[in-house]
N, C-alpha and C positions, 0 to 999 in steps of 0.2 A: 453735703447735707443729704445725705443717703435717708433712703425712710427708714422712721424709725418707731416703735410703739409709742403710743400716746400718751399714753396714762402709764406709764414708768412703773412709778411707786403703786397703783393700781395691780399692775403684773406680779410686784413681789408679795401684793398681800392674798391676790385670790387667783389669777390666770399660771402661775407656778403652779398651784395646789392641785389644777388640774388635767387630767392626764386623759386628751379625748380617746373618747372609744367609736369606734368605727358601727356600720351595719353591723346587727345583731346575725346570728348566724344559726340556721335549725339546728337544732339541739340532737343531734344526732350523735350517739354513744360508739367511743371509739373502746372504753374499757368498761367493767365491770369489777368490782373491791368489795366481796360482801353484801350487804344494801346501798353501798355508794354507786355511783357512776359517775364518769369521766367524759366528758361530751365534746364536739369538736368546740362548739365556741372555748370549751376551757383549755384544748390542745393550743387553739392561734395563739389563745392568749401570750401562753408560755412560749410559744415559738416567737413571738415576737420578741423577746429579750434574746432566746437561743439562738436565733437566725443571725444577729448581731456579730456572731462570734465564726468567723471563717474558721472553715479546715477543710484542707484541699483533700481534692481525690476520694470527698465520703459523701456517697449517694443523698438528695434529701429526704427520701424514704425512709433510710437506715438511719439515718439521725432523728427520723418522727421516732422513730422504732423505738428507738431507745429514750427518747423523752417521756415518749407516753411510758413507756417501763419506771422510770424514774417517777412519772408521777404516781402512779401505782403505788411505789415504795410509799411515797409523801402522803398518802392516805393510810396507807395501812399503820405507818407510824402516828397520824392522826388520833384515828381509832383507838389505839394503843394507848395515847394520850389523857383520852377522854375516859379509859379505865383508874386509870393512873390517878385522876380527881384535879388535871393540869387545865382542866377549863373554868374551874373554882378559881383556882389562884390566878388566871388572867383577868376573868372578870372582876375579881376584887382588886386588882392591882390597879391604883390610883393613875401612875404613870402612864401604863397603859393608855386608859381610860381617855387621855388627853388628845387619841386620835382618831376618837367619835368626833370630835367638836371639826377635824381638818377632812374628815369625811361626811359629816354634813356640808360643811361649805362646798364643795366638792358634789355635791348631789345637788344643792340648790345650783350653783353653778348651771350645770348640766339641762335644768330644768328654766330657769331664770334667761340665762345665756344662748348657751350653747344650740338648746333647740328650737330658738328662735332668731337664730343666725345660720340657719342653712341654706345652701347656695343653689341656685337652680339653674339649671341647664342653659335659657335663654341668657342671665345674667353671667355664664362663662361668656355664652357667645357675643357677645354686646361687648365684655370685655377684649376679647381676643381682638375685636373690630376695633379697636383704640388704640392697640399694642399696633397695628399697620402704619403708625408715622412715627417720627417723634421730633421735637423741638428743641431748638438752639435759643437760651435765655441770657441773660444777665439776671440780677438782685441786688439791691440795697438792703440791706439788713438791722432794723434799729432795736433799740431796747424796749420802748413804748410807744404804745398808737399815736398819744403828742407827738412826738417823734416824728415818727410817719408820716402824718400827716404835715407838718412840716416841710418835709424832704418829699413829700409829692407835690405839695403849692410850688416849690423851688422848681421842681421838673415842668409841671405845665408852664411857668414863666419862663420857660427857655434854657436853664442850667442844666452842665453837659453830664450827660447819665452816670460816663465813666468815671470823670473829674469826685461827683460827691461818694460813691462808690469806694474810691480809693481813701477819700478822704475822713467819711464818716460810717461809714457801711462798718457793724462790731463783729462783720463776718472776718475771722482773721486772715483768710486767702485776698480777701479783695483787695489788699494793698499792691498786689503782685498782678493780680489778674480782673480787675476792677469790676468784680462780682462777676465774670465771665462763667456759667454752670457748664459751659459747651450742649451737645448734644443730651439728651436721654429721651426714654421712651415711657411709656403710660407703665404704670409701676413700683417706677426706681425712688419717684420722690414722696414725702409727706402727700397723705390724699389732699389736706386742705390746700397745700401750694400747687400741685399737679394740676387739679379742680379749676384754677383761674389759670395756670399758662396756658392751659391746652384749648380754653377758649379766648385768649387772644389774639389779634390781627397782628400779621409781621409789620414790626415797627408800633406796637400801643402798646402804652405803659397802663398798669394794674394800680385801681386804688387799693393802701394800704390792706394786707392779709395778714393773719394772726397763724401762727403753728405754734408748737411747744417751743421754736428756737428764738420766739421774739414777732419782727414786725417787717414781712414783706414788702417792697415795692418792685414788680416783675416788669420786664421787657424785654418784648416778645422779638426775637434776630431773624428767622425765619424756619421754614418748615421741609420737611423732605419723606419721601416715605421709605420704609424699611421693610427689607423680607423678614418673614416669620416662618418658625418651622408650622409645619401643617395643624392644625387644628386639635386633631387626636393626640397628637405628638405633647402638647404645649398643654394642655387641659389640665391636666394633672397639677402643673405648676401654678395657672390659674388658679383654680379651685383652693388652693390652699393660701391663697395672697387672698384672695376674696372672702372664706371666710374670717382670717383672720381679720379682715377690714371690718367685717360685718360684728366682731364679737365684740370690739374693739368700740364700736358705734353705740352695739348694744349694753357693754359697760357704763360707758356715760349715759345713757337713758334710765339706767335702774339707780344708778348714784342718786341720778337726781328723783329721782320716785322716793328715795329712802330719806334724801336730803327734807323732802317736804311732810316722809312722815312722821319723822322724829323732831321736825321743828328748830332743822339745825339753822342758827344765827351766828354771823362773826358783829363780834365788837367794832366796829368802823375807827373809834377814835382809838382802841390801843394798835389795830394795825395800823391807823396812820402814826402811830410813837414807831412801831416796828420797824417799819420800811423807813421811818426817817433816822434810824440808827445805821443804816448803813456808810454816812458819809464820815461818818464814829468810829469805822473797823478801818483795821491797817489796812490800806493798799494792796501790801502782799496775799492779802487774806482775799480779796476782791478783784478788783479791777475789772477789766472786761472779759475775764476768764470765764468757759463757756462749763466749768468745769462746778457752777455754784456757788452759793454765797455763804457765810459762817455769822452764827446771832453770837456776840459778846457779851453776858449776862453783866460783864461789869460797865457797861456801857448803859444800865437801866438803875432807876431810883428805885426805894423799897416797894415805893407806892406805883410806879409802873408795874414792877416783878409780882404784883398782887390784884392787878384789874385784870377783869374776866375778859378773856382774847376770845374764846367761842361759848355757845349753850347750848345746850338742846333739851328735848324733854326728861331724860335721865341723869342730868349733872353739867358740868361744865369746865372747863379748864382753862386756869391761868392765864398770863403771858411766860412767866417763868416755866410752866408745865410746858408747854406750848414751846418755845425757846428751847429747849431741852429735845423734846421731842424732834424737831428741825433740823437740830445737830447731828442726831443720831444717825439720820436719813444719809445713806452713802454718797459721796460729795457728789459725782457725775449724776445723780438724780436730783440734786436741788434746786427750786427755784433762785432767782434773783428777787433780790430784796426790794426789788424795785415792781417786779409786776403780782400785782395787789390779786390778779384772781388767780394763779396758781399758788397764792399761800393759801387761798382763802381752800381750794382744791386737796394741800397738803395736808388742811387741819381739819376737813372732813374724813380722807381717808384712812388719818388715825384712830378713827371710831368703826371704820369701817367692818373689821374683821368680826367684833362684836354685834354690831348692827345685824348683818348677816347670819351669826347663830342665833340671833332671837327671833329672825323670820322663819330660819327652819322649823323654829323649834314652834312658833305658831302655826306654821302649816302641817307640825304632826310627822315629818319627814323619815325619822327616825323609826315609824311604823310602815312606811314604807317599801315596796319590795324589792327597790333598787341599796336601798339602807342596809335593811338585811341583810342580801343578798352578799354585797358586798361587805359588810361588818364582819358574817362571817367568816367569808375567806381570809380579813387580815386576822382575826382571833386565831384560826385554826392554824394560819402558819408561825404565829408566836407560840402557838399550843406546840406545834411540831420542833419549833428551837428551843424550847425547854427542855423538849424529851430527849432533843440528843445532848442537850448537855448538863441535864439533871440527873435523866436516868439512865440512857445509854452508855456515856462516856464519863459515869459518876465516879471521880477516884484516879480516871486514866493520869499518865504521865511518863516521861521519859525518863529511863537510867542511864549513866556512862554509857554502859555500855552496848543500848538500843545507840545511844547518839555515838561512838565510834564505830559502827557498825553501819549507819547509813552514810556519815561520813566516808567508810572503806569503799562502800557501794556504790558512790554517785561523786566522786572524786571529780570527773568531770566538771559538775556544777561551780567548784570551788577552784577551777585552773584560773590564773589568767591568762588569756590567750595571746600568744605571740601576735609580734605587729611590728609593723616594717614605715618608716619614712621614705617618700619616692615624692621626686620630683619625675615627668613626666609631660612629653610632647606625645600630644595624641592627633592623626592626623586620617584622610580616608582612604589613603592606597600604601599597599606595603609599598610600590617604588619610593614615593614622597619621605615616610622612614626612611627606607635603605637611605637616602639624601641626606638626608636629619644626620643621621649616625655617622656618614661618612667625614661633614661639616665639624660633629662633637670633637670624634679622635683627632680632628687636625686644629685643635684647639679653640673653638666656638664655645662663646658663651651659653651656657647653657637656659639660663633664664631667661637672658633676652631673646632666643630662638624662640624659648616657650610661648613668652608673650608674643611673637612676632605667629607663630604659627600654629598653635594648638588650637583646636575646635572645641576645645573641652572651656567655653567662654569663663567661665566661673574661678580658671587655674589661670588668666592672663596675668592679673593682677599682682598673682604671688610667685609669679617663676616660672609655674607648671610644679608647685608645692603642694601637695594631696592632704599632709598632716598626718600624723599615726594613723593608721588603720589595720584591723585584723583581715583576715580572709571574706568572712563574709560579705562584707564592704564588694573588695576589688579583687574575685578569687586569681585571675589572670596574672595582673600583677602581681599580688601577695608571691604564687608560686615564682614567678621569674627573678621576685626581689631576693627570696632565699636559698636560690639557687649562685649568686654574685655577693663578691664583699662592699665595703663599705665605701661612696665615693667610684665605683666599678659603675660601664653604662648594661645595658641589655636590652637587646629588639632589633629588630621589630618583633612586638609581642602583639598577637593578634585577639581581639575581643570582641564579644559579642554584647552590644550596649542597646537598652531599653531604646533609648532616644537618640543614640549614634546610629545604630545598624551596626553591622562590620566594620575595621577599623580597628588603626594601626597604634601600638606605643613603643616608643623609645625612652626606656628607664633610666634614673639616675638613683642608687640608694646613697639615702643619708642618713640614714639608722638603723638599727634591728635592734629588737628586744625578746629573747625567747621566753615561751611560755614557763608559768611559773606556781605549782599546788601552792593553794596559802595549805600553813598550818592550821591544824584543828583548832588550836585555842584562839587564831584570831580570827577564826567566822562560826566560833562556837555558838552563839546563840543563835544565828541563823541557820544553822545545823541543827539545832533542837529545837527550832519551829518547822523546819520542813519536815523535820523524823516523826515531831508532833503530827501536823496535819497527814504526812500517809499514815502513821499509827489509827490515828482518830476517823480516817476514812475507809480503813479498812475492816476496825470493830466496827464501826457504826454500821455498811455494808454488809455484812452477814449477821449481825444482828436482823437485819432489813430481811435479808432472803432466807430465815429462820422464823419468822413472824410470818411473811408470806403463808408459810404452810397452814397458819391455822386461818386463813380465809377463803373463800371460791372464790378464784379469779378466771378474768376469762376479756382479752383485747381478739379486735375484728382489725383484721390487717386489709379486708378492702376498703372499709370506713375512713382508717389511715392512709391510706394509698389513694383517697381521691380527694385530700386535700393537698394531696405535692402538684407543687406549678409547674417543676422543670420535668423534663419528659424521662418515663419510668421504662430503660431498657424489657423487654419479657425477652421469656426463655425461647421465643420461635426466634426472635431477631438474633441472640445469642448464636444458636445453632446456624 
């Protein structure tokens, strides 16, 4: 019962959409495009997608270098754009259009939320002082607070924790381990269950607690304290468990703001028809599966499938609507038919997304400077994928004989590469091989050696069987396997292993396959989209550095050079 978000179906309709932004950062201009400029908060931006993408051995200065260059292009094709009349036909394009409404949400958010869930300094430290123990529990786990309550009367009368645990606990571990959590520390669980273990006495049991998996009853095994890495160290991880706690909190606080000013009501008697259809649905479809429950519309009369299940002040919706809606909700997010306020929960937040754009849109958001702001940079970069594929690349395409020609070129791409089957005793001194080897030639099983002595744990099971692999896998091997025929041993072969260190192998091949070019016609079309995209990147490209000329440009490489973290060799250290 790891923690998990709260509001689930909450997260896919508004905490997806948004994408937090860190400190704002002085706006200090690393380029120049015309009347445009380039500023470092717009460089992080973009390095944080680019930073994503490893490549060894290249400075991070010369990879700013060259993003801020690229950005540069992205503007000047902009510009270009905006001649072109390509910001007419975005604005008018309806589709478009439709990601105003995911970007207001997305600003309210921000404003709503976001910045009223920020973390402060003493509230790490308060945390990190609660990460210094952690607690060994048990839990009984029911469907409903009846329930619970129930099954805590039974525990104060003297019945034994673990016996109803095994017994009635809809935790499906607890038949094995009779709701046994073992250890964890301040963190790991749901805040609400966390909240009451960690304030009880070893040996007291918890009145019933509510989380999204149902209906706690805790008991507390005892307590211990635990190192933590140092303070600075840990911070980082903190802060980001904490605010998510706090947005998480701050969600439910504006639901229910919105809940009261829309005037949303559930119908009581059709959710009591709702939940009482559950004992209606097949088994299969139910049970005590943690995984959700399923509405059967054919399990309702006409005159159910048509009484109001919720209202609010702008309309209202069904049971059938409602039913429907329920379904849709992906199965590991739904409630149980049985607990009455997470439907009541489900059939709020299907109004929710709408709710939301009519508060922005009362608050004027959209004139906003964070709206703007950001409105236009998504416009302008649909501006700019128009232009390369409206006007730049209008017409492009691939003949025969572009696409036998990078086929001749890159041949390579289209091998497939030889690969060798090896069984394999890997072990950590060449003597222990030489051994191995001498055991083989005088008739030892070879797999059961494997499994008797190989270090490589993961090959006991199958021999010291590896499966096909090419070179890049096992280069050591690869070479010594194709160096011996089929059924032949070889080693000690000596390797250099991430996780062995040094370290010995004695080979056994049991297959070769050598590499082999496919024919052009059968990765032809994969051939003429790779020919495509370098055609298309290399017009587009000097198109770019052709436009360049008709603007003043003009980048500050120490501007760029004091946003790099890792340390920037100079030419005195060089020397």
């Amino acid at each position: 019962m790891k923690k998990a978000t709260i509001l689930v179906f909450v997260g896919m309709l508004v905490l997806a959409l948004f994408s937090s932004c860190g400190t704002k950062q002085e706006d200090k201009v690393v380029a120049r495009v015309g009347d445009r400029v380039i500023t470092v908060e717009d460089l992080e931006k973009e390095w944080k997608t680019a930073s994503k993408i490893i490549i060894k051995g290249v400075p991070e200065l010369q990879r700013k270098k060259e993003l801020v260059d690229k950005m540069i292009g992205d503007q000047v094709v902009i510009m270009e754009a905006y001649k072109e009349g390509i910001d007419n036909e975005v604005e008018s394009d309806t589709n478009f259009a439709k990601q105003k409404e995911r970007l207001l949400t997305n600003v309210l958010y921000q404003k709503e939320i976001a910045d009223k869930a920020k973390v402060t300094e003493s509230e790490m430290k308060r945390e990190y002082q609660k990460m210094q123990e952690e607690v060994h529990a048990w839990h009984i786990l029911m469907e409903t607070e009846q329930q619970a309550d129930s099954i805590y009367k039974m525990l104060k009368e003297g019945a034994d924790f673990a016996q109803l645990a095994r017994e009635r606990s809809i935790d499906p571990s607890a038949k094995d381990n009779a709701g046994d959590l073992g250890f964890f520390s301040w963190g790991k669980m749901i805040s609400e269950f966390q909240e009451v273990a960690f304030k009880l006495k070893e040996g007291e049991i918890s009145r019933p607690v509510e989380t999204n998996y149902g209906w706690h009853i805790i008991k507390l095994i005892e307590r211990r304290e635990v190192e933590q890495p140092p303070y600075e160290e840990a911070k980082r991880l903190i802060q980001s468990k904490l605010a998510q706690t706090k947005r998480e909190k701050r969600v439910k606080e504006y639901f229910q703001y919105l809940r009261k000013k829309v005037g949303f009501k559930i119908n009581e008697e059709a959710l009591d028809i709702l939940m009482s259809k559950k004992e209606e649905i097949p088994p299969d479809s139910l049970g005590l599966r943690r995984t959700g429950d399923f509405l059967d519309l054919s399990h309702f009369t006409p005159e159910e499938k048509e009484m109001t299940f919720y209202s609010y002040n702008q309309g209202e919706a069904t049971v059938e609507e409602f039913a429907q809606q329920f379904n849709e909700i992906p199965q590991p997010y739904r409630p149980r038919l049985s607990d009455g306020e997470k439907i009541k929960e489900i059939a709020f937040q299907s109004l929710v997304r709408d709710l939301i754009l009519d508060v922005a849109r009362e608050k004027n958001l959209e004139k906003s400077d964070e709206f703007k702001k950001e409105w236009n940079s998504i416009k302008e970069k649909e501006m700019a994928n128009r232009m390369r594929g409206e006007v730049i690349l209008k017409g492009v395409g691939i003949s025969d004989d572009e696409t036998k020609s990078y086929y001749d070129r890159h041949k390579d791409r289209f091998t497939i590469q030889p690969q060798v089957q090896v069984r394999e005793i890997l072990v950590k001194t060449k003597e222990e091989a030489e051994d191995i080897l001498k055991q083989l030639n005088k008739g030892a099983d070879f797999a059961n050696l494997a499994s008797e002595k190989t270090i490589r744990t993961y090959a006991k099971n199958t021999g010291g069987d590896l499966g096909n692999f090419t070179r890049a896998r096992y280069p050591e091997l690869f070479d010594a396997a194709m160096e011996i025929k089929k059924g032949s041993l070889a080693g000690p072969v000596k390797i250099e292993d991430r996780q062995f260190g040094e370290a010995y192998a004695v080979i056994k091949l049991e297959s070769k396959t050598e590499g082999k070019l496919q024919p052009l016609e059968e990765v032809r079309d994969r051939v003429i989209s790779m020919a495509r995209r370098e055609k298309d990147n290399t017009i587009y490209n000097n198109w770019v550095e052709n436009a360049k000329a008709r603007y003043k440009i003009e980048s500050y490489d120490e501007v760029i050079e004091s946003t790099v973290t890792e340390e920037v060799e100079t030419p005195a250290e060089k020397g």
